[in-house]
C-alpha positions as YAML, in Angstrom:
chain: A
units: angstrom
residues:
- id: 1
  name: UNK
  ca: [51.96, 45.15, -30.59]
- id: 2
  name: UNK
  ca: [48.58, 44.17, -31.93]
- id: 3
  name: UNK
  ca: [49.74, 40.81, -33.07]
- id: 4
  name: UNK
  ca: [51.15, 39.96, -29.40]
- id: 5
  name: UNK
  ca: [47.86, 41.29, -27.85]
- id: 6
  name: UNK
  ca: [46.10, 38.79, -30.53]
- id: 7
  name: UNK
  ca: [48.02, 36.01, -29.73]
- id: 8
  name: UNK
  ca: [48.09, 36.26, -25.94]
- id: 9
  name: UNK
  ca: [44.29, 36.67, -26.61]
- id: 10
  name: UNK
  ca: [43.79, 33.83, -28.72]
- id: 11
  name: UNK
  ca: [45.97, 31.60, -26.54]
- id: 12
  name: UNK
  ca: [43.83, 32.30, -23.73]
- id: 13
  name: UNK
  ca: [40.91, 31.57, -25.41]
- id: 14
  name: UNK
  ca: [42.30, 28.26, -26.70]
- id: 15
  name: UNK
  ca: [43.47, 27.40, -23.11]
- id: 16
  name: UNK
  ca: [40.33, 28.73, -21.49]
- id: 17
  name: UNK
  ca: [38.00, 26.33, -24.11]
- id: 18
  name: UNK
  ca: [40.24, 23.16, -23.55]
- id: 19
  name: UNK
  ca: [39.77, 23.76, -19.60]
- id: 20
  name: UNK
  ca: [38.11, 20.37, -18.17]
- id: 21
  name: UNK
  ca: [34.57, 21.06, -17.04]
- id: 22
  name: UNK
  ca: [34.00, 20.69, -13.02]
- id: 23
  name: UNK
  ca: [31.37, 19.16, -12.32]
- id: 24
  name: UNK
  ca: [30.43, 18.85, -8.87]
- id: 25
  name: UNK
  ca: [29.02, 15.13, -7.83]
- id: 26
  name: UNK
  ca: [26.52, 15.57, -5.23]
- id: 27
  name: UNK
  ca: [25.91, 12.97, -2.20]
- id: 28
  name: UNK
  ca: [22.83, 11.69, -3.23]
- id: 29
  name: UNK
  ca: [21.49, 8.82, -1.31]
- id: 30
  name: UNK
  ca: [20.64, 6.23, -3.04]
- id: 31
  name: UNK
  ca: [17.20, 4.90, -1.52]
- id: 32
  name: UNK
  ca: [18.29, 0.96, -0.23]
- id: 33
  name: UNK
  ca: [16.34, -1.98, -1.11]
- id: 34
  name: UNK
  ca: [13.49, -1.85, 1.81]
- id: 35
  name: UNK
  ca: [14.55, -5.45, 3.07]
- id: 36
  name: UNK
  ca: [18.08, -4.00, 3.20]
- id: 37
  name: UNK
  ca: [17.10, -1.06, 5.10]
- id: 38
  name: UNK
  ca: [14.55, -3.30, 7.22]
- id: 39
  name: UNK
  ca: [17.72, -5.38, 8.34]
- id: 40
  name: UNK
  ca: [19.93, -2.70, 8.98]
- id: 41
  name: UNK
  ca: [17.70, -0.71, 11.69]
- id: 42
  name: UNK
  ca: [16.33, -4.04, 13.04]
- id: 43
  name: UNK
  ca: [19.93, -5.27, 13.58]
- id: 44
  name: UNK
  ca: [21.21, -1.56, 14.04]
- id: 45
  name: UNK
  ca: [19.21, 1.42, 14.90]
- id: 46
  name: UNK
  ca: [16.27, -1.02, 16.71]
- id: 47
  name: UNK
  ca: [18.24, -3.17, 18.38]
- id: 48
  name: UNK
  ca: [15.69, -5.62, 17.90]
- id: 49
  name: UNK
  ca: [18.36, -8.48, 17.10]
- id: 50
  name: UNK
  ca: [19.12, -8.56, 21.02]
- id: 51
  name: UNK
  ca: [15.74, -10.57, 21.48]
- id: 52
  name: UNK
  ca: [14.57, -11.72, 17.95]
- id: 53
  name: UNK
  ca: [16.90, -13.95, 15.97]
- id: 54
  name: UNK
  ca: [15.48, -15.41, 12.79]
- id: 55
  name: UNK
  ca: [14.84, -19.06, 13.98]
- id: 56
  name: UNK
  ca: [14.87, -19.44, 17.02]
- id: 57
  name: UNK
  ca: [13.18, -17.86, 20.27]
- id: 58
  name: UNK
  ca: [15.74, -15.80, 22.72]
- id: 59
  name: UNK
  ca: [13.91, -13.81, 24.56]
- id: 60
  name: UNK
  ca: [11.26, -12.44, 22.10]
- id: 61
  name: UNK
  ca: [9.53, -14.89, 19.36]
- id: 62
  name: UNK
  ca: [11.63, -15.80, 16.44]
- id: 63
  name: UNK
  ca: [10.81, -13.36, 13.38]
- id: 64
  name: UNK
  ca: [9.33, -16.07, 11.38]
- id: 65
  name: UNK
  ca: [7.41, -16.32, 14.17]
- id: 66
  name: UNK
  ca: [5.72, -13.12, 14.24]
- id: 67
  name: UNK
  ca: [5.67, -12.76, 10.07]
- id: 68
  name: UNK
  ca: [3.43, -16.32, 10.33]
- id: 69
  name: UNK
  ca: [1.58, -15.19, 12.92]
- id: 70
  name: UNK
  ca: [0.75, -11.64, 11.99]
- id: 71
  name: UNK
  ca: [0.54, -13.12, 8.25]
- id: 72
  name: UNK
  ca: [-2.38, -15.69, 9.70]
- id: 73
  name: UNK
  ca: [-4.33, -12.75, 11.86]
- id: 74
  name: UNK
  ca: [-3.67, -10.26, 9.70]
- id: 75
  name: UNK
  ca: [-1.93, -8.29, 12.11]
- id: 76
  name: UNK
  ca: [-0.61, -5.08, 11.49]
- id: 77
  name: UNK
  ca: [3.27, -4.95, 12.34]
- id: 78
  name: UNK
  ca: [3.27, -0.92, 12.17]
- id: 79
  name: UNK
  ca: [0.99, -0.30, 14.43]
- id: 80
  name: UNK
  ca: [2.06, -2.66, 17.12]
- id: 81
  name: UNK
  ca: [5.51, -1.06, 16.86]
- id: 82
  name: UNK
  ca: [3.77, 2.10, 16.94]
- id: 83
  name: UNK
  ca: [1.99, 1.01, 20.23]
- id: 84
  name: UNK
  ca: [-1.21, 1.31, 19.03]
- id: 85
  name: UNK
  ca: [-2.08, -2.15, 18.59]
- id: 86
  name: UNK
  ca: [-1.99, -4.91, 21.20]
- id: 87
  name: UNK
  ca: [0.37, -7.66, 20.99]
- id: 88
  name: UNK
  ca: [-1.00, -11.00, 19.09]
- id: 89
  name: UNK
  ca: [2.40, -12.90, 19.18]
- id: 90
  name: UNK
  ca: [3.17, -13.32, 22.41]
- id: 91
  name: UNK
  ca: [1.18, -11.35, 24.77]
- id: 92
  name: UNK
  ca: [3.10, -12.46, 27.96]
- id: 93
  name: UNK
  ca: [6.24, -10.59, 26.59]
- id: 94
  name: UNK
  ca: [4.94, -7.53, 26.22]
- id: 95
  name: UNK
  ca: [6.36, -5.72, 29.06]
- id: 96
  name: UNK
  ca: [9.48, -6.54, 28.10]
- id: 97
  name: UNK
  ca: [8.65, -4.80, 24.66]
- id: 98
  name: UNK
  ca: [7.19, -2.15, 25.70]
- id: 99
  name: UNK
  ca: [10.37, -0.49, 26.66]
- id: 100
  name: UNK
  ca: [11.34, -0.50, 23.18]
- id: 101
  name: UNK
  ca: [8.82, 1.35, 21.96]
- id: 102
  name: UNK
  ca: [10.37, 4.38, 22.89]
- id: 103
  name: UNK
  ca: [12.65, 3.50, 19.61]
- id: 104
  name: UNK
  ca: [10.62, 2.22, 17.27]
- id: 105
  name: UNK
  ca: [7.85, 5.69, 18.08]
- id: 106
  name: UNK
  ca: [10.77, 7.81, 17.05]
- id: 107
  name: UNK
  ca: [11.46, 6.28, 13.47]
- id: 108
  name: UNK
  ca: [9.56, 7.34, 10.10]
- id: 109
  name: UNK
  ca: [6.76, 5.50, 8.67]
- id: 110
  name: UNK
  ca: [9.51, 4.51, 6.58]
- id: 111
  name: UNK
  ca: [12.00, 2.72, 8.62]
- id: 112
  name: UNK
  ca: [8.54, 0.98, 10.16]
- id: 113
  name: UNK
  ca: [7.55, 0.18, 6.81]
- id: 114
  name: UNK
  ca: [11.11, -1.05, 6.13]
- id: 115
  name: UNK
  ca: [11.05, -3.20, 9.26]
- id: 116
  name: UNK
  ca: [8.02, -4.53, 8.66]
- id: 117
  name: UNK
  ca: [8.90, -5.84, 4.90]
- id: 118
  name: UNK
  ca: [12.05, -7.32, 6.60]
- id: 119
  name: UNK
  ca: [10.33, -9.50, 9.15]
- id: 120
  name: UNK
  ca: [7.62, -10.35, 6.20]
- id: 121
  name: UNK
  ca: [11.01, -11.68, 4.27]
- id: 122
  name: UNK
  ca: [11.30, -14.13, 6.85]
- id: 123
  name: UNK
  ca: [7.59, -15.75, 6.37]
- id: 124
  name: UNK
  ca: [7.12, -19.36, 5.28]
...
């Protein structure tokens, strides 16, 4: 009897040891490339593609636009999308903007700092 209580024993152990180890893989996010993430809220999130395309001039100035102007004045991108800077690219727009900034007030200085680093992407 004490050699089949052994065995089962030792068998368990032996199975038990040779078990696989779980391991449990977490969803970590892995922090994007800040252009990345720039493009993805201004195209996404922003909307800011409906009146900025890269080149050209819809119905907002063209993103290399504003990263040449606000490049030249040293303008600060953040705070204008934070409303708490006055327009420099082109003022006669800005009521148009403004009803966007209920958006861009509601994002982290991150995604501002993302967005801003995207537009600067686009600078001559």
């Amino acid at each position: 009897m004490k050699k089949i209580i052994f065995i089962c024993f030792t068998s368990s152990l032996i199975f038990v040891s040779c078990k696989k180890e779980e391991t449990k893989e977490t969803a970590t996010k892995v922090p994007q490339n800040s252009v990345d993430l720039g493009k993805e809220l201004f195209q996404g999130k922003g909307n800011c593609v409906a009146c900025h395309l890269v080149d050209q001039k819809v119905i907002g100035p063209s993103i290399q636009e504003i990263a040449k102007i606000y490049k030249d004045q040293k303008g600060n991108i953040i705070d204008f999308l934070k409303n708490d800077a006055k327009p420099i690219v082109d003022p006669s727009q800005y009521e148009v903007m403004k009803t966007n900034f209920t958006i861009t007030k509601a994002m982290s200085d991150e995604e501002l700092s993302a967005i801003e680093t995207y537009i600067y992407s686009h600078s001559k």
